[in-house]
C-alpha positions in Angstrom: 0.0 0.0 0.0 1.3 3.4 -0.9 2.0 6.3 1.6 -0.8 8.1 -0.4 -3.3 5.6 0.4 -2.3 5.4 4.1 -2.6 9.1 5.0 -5.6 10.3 5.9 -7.0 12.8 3.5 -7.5 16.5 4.0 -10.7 18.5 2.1 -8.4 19.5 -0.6 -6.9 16.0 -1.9 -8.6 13.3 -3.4 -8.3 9.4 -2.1 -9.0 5.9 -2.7 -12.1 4.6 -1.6 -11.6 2.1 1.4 -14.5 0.0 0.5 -14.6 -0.1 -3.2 -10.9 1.2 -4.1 -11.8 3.6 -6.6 -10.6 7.3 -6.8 -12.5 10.2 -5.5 -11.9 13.6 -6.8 -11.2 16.2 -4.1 -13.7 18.9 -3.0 -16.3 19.4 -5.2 -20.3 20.0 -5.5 -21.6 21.3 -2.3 -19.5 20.2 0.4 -16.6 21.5 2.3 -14.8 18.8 3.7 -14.6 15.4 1.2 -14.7 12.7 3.3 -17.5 9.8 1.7 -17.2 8.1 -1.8 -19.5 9.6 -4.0 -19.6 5.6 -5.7 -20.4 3.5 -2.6 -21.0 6.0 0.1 -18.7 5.2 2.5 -16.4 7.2 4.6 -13.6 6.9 7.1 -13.4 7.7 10.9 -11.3 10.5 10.6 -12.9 13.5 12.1 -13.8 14.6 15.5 -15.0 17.7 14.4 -16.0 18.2 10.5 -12.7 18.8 8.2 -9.6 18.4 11.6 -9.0 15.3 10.7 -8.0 14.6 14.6 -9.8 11.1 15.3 -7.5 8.2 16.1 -10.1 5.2 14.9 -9.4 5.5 11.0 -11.5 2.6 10.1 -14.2 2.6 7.4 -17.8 3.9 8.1 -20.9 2.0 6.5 -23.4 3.8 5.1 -26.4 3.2 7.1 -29.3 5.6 6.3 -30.4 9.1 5.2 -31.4 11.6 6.8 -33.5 14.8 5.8 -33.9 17.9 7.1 -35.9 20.9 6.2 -37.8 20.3 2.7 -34.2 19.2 0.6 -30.6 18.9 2.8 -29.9 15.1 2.7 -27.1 13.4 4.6 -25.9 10.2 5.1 -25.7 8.7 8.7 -22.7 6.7 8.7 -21.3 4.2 11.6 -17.8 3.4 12.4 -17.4 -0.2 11.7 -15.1 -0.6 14.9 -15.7 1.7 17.3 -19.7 2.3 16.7 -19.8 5.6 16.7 -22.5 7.2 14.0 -22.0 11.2 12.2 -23.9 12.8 9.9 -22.3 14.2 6.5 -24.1 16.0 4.1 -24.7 14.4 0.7 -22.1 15.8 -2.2 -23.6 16.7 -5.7 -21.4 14.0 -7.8 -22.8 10.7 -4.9 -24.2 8.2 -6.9 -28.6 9.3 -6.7 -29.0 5.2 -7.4 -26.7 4.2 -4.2 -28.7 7.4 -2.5 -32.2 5.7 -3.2 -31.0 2.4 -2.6 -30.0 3.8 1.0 -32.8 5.7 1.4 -36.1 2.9 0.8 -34.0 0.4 2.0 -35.9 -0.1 5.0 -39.1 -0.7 3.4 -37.6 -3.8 1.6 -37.0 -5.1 5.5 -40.4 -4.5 7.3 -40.2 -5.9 10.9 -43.7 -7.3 10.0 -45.5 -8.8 6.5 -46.9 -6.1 4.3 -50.2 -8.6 4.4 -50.5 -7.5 8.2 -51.0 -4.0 6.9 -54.3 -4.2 5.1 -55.5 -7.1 7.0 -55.2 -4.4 10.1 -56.9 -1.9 7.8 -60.1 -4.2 7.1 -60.3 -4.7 10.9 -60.1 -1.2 11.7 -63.0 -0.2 9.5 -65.1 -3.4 10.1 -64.9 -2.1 13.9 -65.8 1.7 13.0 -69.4 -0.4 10.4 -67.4 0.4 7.4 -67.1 -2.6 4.8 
C-alpha cells in the first residue's frame, strides 16, 4: 500500500475509496470537507469535528441511512465499523442518486412485519368503525 493511500486525507486532496478502491476527486459540489465516496458511500473515521481530521479510529464507516432535514438537505448517517460511533455528512452533488435511493427505501424492503398484516389491520379497523 502506498504512503498516499495510508494518510488520511484532507478537504483539498482526493483518495482511494476504502470500500470499493476507486478514486474520488477532491472537493467538489456542495461540500466543504470530502470525506464519503460519491460511488459507494462510505467514509472513514477521521474527524472529531468536520474537516480536523484529529480522530485516532481510522477505520471505514458504512453507510447506514439518510437523513433529511428541512424540505431538501440530505445526509448520510454513517457508523464506524469498529468503534460504533455514527455522524452525519451531508450528501455531495457528484454521490451516486441510485446508491442514495437504494440507501434511502432500504428499510421498506425489510419490514419488521408482512406487508399482508398491513391491510388485513386496515379491514379490521374499519369493520370495527361499520365500514365494509
Amino acid at each position: 500500500m502506498s504512503r498516499q493511500q495510508e494518510s488520511s486525507p484532507t478537504h483539498s486532496e482526493g483518495f482511494v475509496c476504502i470500500q470499493c478502491g476507486r478514486p474520488v476527486p477532491p472537493t467538489q459540489n456542495g461540500t466543504a470537507h470530502r470525506n464519503h465516496c460519491p460511488h459507494c458511500l462510505t467514509s472513514r473515521h477521521v474527524d472529531i469535528r468536520p474537516g480536523d481530521r484529529r480522530a485516532g479510529c481510522r477505520s471505514s464507516m458504512s453507510p447506514i441511512a439518510v437523513s433529511v432535514t428541512g424540505k431538501t438537505e440530505w445526509s448520510i448517517i454513517h457508523r464506524c465499523d469498529r468503534c460504533g460511533i455514527m455522524k452525519s455528512n451531508r450528501i455531495a452533488g457528484d454521490d451516486d442518486e441510485a446508491v442514495l435511493l437504494a440507501l434511502a427505501v432500504g428499510p421498506l424492503s425489510r419490514l419488521p412485519f408482512p406487508v399482508e398484516s398491513i391491510s388485513q389491520s386496515k379491514r379490521a379497523s374499519e369493520r370495527g368503525r361499520g365500514g365494509v
